[in-house]
C-alpha positions in Angstrom: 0.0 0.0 0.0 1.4 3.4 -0.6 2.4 5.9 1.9 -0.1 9.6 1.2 2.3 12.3 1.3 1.7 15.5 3.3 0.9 16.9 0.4 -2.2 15.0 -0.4 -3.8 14.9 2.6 -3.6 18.6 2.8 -3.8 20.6 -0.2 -7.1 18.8 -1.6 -8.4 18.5 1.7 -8.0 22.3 1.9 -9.5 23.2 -1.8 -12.6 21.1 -0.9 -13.6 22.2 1.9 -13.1 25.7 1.9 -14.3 25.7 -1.7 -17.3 24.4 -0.4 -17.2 27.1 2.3 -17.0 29.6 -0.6 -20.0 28.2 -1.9 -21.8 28.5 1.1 -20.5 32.0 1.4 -22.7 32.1 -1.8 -25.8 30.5 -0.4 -25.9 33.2 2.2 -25.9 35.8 0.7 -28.5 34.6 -1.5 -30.7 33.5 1.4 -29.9 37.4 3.2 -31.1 38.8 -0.1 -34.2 36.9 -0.6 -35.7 37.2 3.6 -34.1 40.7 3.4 -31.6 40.0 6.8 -29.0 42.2 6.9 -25.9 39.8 6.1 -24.1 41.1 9.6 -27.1 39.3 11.8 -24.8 36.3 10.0 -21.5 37.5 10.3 -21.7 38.1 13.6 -23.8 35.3 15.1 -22.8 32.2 17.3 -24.1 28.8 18.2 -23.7 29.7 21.9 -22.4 32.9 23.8 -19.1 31.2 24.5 -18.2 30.5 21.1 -16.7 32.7 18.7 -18.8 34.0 15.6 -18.9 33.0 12.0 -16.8 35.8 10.7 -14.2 33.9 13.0 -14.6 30.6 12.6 -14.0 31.5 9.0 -11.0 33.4 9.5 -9.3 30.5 11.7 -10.4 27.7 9.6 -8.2 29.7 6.5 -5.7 30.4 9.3 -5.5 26.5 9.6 -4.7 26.0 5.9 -2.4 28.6 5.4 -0.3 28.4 8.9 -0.3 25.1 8.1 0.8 25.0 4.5 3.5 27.7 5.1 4.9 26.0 8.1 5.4 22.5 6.7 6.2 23.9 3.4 9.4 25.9 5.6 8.0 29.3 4.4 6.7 32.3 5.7 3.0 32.4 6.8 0.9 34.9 5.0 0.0 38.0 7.4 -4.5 38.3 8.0 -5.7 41.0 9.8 -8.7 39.4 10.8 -10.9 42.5 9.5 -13.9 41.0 7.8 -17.4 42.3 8.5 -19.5 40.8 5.1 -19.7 37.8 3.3 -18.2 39.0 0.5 -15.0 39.8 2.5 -15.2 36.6 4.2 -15.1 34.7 0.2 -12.1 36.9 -0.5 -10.4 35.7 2.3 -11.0 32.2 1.6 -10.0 32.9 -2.2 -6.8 34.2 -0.9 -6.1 31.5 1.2 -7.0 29.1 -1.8 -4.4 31.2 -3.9 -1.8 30.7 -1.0 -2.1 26.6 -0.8 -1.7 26.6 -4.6 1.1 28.4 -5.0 2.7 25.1 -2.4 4.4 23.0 -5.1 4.9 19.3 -3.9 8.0 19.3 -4.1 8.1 21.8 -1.0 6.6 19.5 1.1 8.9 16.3 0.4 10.6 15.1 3.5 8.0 17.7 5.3 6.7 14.8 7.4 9.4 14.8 10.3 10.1 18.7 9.4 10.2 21.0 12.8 7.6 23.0 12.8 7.2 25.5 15.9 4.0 27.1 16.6 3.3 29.7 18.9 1.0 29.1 21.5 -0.7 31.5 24.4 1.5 29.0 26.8 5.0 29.0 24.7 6.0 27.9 21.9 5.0 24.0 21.1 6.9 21.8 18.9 5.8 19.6 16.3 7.1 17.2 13.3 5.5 17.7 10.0 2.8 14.9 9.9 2.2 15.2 13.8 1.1 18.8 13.5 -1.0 18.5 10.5 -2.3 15.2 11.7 -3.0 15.9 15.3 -3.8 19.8 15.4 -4.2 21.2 11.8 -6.5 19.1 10.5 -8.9 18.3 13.5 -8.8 22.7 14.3 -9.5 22.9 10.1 -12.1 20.6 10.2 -14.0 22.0 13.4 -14.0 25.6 12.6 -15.6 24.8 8.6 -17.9 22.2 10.6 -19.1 25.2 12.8 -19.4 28.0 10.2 -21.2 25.5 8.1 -23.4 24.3 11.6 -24.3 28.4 12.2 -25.8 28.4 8.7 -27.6 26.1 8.7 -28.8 27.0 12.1 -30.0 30.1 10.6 -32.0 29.0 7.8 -29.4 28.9 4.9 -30.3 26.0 2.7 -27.1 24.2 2.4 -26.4 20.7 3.3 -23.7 18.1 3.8 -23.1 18.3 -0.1 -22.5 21.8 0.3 -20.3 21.2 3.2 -18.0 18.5 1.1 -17.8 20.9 -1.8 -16.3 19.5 -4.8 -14.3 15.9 -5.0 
């Protein structure tokens, strides 16, 4: 059986899902326009008080793919300022972020899988090898924070489903 290589189980992982994000970006909108909801009431809202909103769980979710990319790829990670307040800033962001994880050539990520990568954290810096941090943090953070923007759509009427969630394969 052959070994998957860091750089298939993150680069489409990251175009599918956040492409179907996009989509649902789409949907939105569409659904804002057509029970005339001012598109902030989705920006801004949250499954519960104690979690962040949508605007942020799309912002970390592209956080995910790029930090991730850049840092096992040995390259800088792309500055966001974290600024969005509308959809169609939030489907900008995730185009950048798209843009960013192509420009990662394959052959930046061979060898990747027992790269260093250190990550600052609120409690110090934590230190990881290649597959271990994409396996066991960048991944399961990716996957929750699209699993809860797509969760506080639906929660607010938006009709998108698990199809839309999966995006394109």
């Amino acid at each position: 059986m052959p070994a998957i290589t860091l750089y298939a189980a993150t680069k489409p992982i990251f175009n599918q899902l956040l492409g179907g994000l996009s989509a649902c970006l789409d949907k939105a909108a569409a659904h804002c326009e057509a029970k005339k909801i001012d598109q902030s009431v989705l920006v801004n809202d949250r499954l519960i008080a104690d979690m962040l909103p949508f605007s942020k769980q799309i912002q970390i979710a592209c956080d995910q793919a790029r930090g991730g990319m850049a840092r096992i790829a040995g390259v800088e990670v792309p500055k966001a300022e974290d600024t969005e307040t509308t959809l169609a800033q939030l489907k900008t962001r995730i185009e950048s972020t798209l843009a960013f994880v192509n420009s990662i050539k394959e052959s930046q990520l061979a060898g990747a899988e027992d790269r260093e990568v250190v990550l600052p954290m609120r409690a110090g810096p934590t230190t990881f090898k290649g597959l271990t941090y994409i396996q066991h943090f960048v991944l399961p953070n990716f996957y929750f924070h699209v699993t809860t923007a797509y969760n506080i759509l639906r929660h607010n009427g938006v009709d998108i489903g698990k199809r839309d969630y999966l995006g394109k394969y």
